[in-house]
C-alpha positions in Angstrom: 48.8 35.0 31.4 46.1 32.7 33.1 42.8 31.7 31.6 39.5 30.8 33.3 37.7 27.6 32.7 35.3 28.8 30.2 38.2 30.6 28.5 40.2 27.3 27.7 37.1 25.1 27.2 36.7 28.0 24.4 40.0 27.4 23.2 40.3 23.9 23.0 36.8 23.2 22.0 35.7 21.0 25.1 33.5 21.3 28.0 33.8 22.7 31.1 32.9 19.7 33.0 35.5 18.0 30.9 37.9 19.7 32.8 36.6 19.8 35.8 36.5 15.7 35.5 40.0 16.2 34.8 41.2 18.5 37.6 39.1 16.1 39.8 41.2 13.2 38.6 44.8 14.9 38.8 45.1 14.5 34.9 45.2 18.3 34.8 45.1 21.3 37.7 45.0 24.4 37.3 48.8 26.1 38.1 46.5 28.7 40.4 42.9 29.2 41.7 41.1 33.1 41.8 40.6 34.3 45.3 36.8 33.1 45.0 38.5 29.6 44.0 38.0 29.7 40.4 40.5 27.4 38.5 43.1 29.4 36.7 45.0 28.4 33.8 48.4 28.9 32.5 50.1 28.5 29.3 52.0 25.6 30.5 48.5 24.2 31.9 47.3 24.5 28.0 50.2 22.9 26.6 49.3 20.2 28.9 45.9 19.9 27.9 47.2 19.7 24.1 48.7 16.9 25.0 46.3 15.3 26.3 44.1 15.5 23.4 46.5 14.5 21.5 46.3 11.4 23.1 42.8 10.7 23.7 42.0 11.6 19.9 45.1 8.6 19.3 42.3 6.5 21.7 44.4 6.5 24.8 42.1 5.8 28.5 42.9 8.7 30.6 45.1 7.1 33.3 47.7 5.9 30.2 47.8 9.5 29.4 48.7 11.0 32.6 51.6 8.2 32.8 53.0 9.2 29.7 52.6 12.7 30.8 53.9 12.7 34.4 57.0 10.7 32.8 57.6 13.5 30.5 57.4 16.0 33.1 59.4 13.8 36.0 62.4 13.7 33.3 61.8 10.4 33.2 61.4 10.2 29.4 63.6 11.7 27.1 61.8 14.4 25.4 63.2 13.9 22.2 61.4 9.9 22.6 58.7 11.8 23.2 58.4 13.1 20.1 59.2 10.4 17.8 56.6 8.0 20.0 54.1 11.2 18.9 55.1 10.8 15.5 55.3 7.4 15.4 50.9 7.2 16.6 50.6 9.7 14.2 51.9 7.9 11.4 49.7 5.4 12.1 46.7 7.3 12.9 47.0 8.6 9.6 47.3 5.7 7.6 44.3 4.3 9.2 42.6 7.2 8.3 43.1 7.3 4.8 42.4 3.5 5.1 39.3 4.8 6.4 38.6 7.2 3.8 39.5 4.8 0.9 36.8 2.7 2.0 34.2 4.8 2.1 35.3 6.1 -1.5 34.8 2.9 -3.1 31.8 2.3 -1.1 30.9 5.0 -2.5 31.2 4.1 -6.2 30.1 1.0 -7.8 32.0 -2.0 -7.2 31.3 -3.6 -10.3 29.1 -3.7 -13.5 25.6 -3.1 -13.2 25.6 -3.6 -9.4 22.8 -0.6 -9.2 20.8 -2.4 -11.2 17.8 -4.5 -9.7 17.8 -8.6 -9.7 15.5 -8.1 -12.4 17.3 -5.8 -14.4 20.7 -7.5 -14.1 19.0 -10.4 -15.5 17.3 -8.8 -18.9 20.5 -7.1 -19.2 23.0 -10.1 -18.5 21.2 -13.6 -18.7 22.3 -15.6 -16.3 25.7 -14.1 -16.0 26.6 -12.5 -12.2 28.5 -9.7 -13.2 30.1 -9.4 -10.0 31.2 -13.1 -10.1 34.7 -11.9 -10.6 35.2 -8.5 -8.4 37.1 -9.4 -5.8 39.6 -11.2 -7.9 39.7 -8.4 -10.5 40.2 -5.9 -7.8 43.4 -7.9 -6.3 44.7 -7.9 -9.7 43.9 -4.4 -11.3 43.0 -3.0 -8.1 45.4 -0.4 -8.0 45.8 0.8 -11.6 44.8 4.2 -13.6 42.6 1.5 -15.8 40.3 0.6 -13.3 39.3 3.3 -11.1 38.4 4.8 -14.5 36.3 1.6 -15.3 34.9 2.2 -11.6 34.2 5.9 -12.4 32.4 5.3 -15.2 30.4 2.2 -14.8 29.5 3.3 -11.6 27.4 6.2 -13.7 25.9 3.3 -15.6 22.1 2.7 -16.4 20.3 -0.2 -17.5 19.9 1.6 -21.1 23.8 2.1 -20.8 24.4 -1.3 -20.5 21.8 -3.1 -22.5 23.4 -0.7 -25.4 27.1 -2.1 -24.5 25.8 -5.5 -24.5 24.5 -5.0 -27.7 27.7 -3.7 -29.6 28.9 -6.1 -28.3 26.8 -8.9 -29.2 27.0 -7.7 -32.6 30.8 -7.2 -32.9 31.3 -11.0 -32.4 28.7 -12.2 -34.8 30.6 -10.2 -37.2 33.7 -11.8 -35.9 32.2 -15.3 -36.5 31.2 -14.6 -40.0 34.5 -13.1 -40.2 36.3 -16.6 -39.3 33.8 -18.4 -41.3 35.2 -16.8 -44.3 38.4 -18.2 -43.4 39.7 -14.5 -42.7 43.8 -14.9 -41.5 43.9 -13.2 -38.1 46.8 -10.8 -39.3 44.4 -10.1 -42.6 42.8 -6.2 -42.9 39.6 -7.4 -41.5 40.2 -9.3 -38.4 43.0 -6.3 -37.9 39.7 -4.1 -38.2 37.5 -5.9 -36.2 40.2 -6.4 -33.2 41.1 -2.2 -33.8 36.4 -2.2 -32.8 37.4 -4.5 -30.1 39.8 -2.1 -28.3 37.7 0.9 -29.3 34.7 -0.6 -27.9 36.7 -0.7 -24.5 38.2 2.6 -24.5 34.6 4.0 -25.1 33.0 2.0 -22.3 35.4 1.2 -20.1 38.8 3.1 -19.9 41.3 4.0 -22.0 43.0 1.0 -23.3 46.2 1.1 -24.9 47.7 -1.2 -27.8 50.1 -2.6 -25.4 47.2 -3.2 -22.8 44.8 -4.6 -25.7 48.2 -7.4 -26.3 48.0 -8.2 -22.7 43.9 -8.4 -22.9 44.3 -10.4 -25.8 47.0 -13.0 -24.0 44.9 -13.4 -21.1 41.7 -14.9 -23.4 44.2 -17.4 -24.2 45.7 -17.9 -20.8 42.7 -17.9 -18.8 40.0 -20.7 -19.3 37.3 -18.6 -18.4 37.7 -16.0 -21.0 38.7 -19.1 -23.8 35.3 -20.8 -22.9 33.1 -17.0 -23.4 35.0 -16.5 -26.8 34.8 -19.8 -28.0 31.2 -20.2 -27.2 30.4 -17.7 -30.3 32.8 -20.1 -32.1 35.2 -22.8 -31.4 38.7 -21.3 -31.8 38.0 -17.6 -31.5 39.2 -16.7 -28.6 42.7 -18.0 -30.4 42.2 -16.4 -33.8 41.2 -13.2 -31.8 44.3 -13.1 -29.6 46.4 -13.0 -32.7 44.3 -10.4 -34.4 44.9 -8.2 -31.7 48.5 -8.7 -31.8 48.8 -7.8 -35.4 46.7 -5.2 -34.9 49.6 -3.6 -31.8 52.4 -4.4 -34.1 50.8 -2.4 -37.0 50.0 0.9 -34.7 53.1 0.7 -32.7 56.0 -0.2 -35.1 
C-alpha cells in the first residue's frame, strides 16, 4: 500500500506543507514518487512519521529527531533502548501533565476562605483578619488530605451571606463557652463536653467531615500552636486550654 500526501496529512492530522518541509529537510521521504512526481507513501514511511510526532509532541527540534531516528534505523541503537527511552519521556510527559492539570484544578477552586469576596466584603465579614494569611502553610500541611479538598470544595461555593452566617455561630458558640468557664464549668463536665461535641459539629457542617480523632488533634494544635492559643484566649484567658481538654473528653466519651 502507498498513500498520497493529502492521504497521510488526513491520517495523521497535519498539513501538507508540513510534510513537504519535512521531505525537503530529509526528516522524512517518501519510499516512492507517482509517475507525475507525486510523493508516495508507505506503511513504513507512516510508522516513521509516528515517530516523529511522538517526538515533537515530547518538544524535540526536528534535527534531534531525525538523529534519534536515523540511529534507530542504522542499527545503531538497540531497539529495545529505544523503547524504554520512549517510555521513559513518556513517563515524564505525563506527570508534567497531570502537574499541569492539577494546577489549573485548584486554580480553579478557591484557595482559601472568602477569597471571592471583595476587599470590602472580606472586611465586614472578617475585621481585620486576612483570611488567606495562612494558605500556603495550611496547604503544605493538609495539602494532600480527604479533609481539605472537601474544605476547598465547599468554601470555594461560599457567599458573603454563607460566611457572615458561619462567623456568627461562631461568634456565639464562644460567648457561650466564656459564660460556660465563668461558671467554673470542669472541661470533662456535661456542658463543656456539649459545647466541644457544637465545636466539631460546627466544622463538619461548614467545613468537612471531622472526626473525633481529628477534633483531638484540632484541639492539641490550639495548645501547641501560639497563633491559635492567642485567638482562643482572646475570648478568655485560658480557653484555648480548658477547650483542648473538653474536646478530649468529649473523643474519649464517643469513642471508648
Amino acid at each position: 500500500m502507498n498513500y498520497s500526501v493529502g492521504q497521510v496529512a488526513g491520517f495523521a492530522g497535519v498539513t501538507v506543507r508540513t510534510l513537504h518541509h519535512y521531505d525537503d529537510i530529509g526528516l522524512l521521504v517518501p519510499s516512492e514518487r507517482s509517475h507525475a512526481g507525486h510523493r508516495r507513501y508507505s506503511d513504513a514511511d507512516l510508522d516513521r512519521l509516528q515517530q516523529i510526532l511522538f517526538y515533537r509532541e515530547l518538544g524535540f527540534p526536528l534535527d534531534e529527531v531525525a538523529a534519534l531516528l536515523d540511529d534507530q534505523a542504522t542499527g545503531k541503537a538497540d531497539p529495545r533502548a529505544h523503547l524504554r527511552r520512549q517510555h521513559e519521556l513518556l513517563t515524564a510527559r505525563i506527570e508534567k501533565l497531570r502537574k499541569m492539570a492539577a494546577a489549573v484544578e485548584h486554580a480553579m477552586e478557591a484557595r482559601t476562605m472568602g477569597l471571592d469576596l471583595t476587599p470590602e466584603e472580606k472586611f465586614e465579614v472578617f475585621g481585620g483578619k486576612d483570611p488567606e494569611q495562612y494558605a500556603e502553610e495550611v496547604e503544605a500541611r493538609w495539602g494532600g488530605t480527604d479533609e481539605y479538598a472537601e474544605s476547598q470544595r465547599r468554601t470555594a461555593s461560599y457567599t458573603k451571606e454563607d460566611w457572615k452566617r458561619i462567623q456568627a455561630e461562631a461568634a456565639e458558640w464562644g460567648e457561650r463557652y466564656v459564660a460556660l468557664m465563668s461558671a467554673g464549668e470542669d472541661p470533662a463536665g456535661e456542658a463543656a463536653m456539649a459545647l466541644a461535641e457544637e465545636h466539631r459539629q460546627h466544622i463538619c457542617r461548614s467545613f468537612y467531615e471531622c472526626s473525633y480523632e481529628l477534633h483531638r488533634s484540632l484541639g492539641e494544635m490550639y495548645v501547641s500552636d501560639e497563633r491559635f492559643t492567642a485567638f482562643y484566649d482572646a475570648m478568655r484567658p485560658g480557653l484555648a486550654e480548658h477547650l483542648k481538654d473538653a474536646i478530649a473528653a468529649n473523643a474519649d466519651r464517643h469513642t471508648s
